[in-house]
C-alpha positions as CSV (number, residue, x, y, z in Angstrom):
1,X,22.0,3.8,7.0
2,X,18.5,2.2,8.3
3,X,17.7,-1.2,7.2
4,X,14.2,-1.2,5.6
5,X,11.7,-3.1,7.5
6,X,8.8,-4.3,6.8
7,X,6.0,-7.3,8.4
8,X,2.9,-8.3,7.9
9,X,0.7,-10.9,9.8
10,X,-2.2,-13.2,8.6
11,X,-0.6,-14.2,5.1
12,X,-1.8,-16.7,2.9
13,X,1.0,-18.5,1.4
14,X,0.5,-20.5,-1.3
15,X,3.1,-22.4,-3.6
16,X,0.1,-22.5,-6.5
17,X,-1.7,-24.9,-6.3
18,X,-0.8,-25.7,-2.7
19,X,-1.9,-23.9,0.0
20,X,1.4,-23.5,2.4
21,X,-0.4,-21.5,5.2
22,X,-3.6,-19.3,5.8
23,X,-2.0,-17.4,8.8
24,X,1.6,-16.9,7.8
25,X,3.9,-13.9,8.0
26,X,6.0,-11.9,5.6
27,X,9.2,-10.6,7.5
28,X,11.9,-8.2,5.2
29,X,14.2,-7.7,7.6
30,X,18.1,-6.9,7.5
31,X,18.4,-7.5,3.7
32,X,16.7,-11.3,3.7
33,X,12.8,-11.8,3.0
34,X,11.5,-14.3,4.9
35,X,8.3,-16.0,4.5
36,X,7.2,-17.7,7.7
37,X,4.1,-19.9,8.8
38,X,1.9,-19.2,11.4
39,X,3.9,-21.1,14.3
40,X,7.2,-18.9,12.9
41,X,9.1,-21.9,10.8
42,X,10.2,-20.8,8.1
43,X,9.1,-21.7,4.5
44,X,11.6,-19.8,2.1
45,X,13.9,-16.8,3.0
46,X,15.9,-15.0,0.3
47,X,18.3,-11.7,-0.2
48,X,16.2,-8.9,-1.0
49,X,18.3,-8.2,-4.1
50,X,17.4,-11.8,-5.5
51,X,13.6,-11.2,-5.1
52,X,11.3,-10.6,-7.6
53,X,7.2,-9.8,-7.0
54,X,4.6,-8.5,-8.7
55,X,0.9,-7.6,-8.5
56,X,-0.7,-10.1,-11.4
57,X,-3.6,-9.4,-13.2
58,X,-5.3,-12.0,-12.4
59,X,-5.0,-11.6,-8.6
60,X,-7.4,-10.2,-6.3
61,X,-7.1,-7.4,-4.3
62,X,-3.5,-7.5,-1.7
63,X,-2.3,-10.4,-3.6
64,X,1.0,-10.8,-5.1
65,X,3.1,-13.0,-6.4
66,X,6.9,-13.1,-5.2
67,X,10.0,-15.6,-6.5
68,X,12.7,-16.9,-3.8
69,X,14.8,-19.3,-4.8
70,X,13.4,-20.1,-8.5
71,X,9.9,-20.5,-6.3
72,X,6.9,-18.8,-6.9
73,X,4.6,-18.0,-4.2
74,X,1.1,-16.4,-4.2
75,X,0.7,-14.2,-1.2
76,X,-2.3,-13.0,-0.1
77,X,-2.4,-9.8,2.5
78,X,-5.4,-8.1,4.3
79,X,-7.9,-11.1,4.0
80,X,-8.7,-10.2,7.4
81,X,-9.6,-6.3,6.9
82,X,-12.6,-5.6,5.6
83,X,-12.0,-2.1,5.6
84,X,-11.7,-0.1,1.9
85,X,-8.0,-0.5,1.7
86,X,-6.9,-4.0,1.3
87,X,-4.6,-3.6,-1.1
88,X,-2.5,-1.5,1.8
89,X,-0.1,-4.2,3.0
90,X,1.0,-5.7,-0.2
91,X,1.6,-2.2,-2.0
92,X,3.7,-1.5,1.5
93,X,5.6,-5.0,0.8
94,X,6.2,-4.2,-3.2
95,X,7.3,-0.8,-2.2
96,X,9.7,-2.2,0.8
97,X,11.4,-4.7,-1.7
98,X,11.5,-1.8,-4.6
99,X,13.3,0.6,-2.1
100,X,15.5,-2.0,-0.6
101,X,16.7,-3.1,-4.0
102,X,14.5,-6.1,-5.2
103,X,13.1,-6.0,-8.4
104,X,9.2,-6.0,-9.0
105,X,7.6,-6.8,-12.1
């Protein structure tokens, strides 16, 4: 069976009111989701299965919010494209964690 994969590059990672990263990277990646700053250390990583993330309302667009480990974090996707679909990656990432047996909310 094929693992589902998914990555995305230039993340802002925030823990609320805390600003973890502006360049990070979301990794989903043989059943784990990792969340990883811009040098590759790792901030949080969790089984898929023990994810949850959402799209809030009151986020803008390619933001979600995901829980590892009892945390919430706020991550941001497509800051950098400016293009009409910014709301690409994070619809990719809610869809890789819905397939790969995470809940979303």
């Amino acid at each position: 069976m094929q693992e589902t994969e998914f990555s995305a590059t230039g993340v802002r990672i925030e823990r609320w009111a805390r600003s973890l990263t502006r360049a990070g990277q979301v990794v989903v990646k043989d059943g784990r989701v990792a969340l990883l700053t811009s040098y590759g250390r790792e901030i949080d990583s969790a089984p898929v299965r023990t994810v949850s993330a959402g799209r809030p309302w009151f986020a803008g667009a390619g933001a979600t919010v995901a829980r590892l480990n009892g945390t919430r974090y706020r991550l941001t996707m497509g800051q950098r494209g400016h293009g009409p679909d910014r709301t690409g990656p994070a619809r990719r990432f809610l869809e890789t964690l819905r397939s790969a047996g995470g809940r979303t909310v």
